[in-house]
C-alpha positions, -999 to 999 in steps of 0.1 A, spaced: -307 334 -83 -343 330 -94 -357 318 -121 -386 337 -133 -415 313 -152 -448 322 -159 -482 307 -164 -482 297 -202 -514 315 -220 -537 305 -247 -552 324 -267 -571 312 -298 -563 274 -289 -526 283 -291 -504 282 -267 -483 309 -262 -447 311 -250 -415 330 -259 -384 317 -279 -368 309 -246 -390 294 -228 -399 271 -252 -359 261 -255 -364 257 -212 -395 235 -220 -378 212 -247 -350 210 -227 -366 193 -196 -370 164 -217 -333 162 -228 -331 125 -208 -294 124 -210 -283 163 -206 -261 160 -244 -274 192 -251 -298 179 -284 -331 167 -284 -336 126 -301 -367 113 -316 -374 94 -280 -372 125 -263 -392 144 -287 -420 121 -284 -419 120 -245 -423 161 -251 -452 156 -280 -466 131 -254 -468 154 -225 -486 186 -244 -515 166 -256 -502 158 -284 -525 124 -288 -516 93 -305 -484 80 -326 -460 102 -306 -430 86 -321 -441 86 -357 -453 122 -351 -416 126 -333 -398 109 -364 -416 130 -389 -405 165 -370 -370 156 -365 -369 148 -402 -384 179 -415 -363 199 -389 -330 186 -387 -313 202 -407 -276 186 -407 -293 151 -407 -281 136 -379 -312 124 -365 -311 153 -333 -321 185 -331 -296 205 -314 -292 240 -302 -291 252 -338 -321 239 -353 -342 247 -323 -355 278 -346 -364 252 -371 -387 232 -347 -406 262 -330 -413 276 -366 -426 237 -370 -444 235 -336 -458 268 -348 -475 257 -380 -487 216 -366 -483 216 -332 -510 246 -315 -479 266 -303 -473 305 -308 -435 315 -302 -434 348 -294 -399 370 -303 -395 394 -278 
């Protein structure tokens, strides 16, 4: 079976994606396939968008704003957390189809 993607757009300097893909797009960095997302990995992510210098501080500061049971990953359940994060520092528009 094929997986549709698409072409992310940008409109007004955001970048645009749904819910889902943006879960597909974190998860390619989830080094170790544990199904949650650690400050290293997060960085690597932040690194890859453009997201300029002091990835891992920027990567420490997000998981501690977004993780919400405090155990220093963002799983499957605070995913919401982080796109309403990436939404309001990081350029990105989730869109909830």
């Amino acid at each position: 079976m094929a997986i549709k993607t698409r072409t992310y757009s940008v409109v007004d300097g955001k970048r645009e994606m749904t819910i889902e893909e943006f879960k597909r797009w974190l998860k390619k960095f989830d080094d170790d396939k544990d199904g949650s997302i650690s400050r290293d990995e997060l960085a690597d992510a932040i690194r890859v968008s453009r997201g300029g210098w002091f990835t891992r501080r920027k990567s420490k500061c997000i998981i501690r704003s977004v993780d919400a049971n405090r155990n220093g990953f963002i799983d499957d359940n605070e995913i919401k957390n982080l796109a309403e994060f990436a939404e309001k520092y990081l350029n990105v528009k989730i869109l909830y189809l």
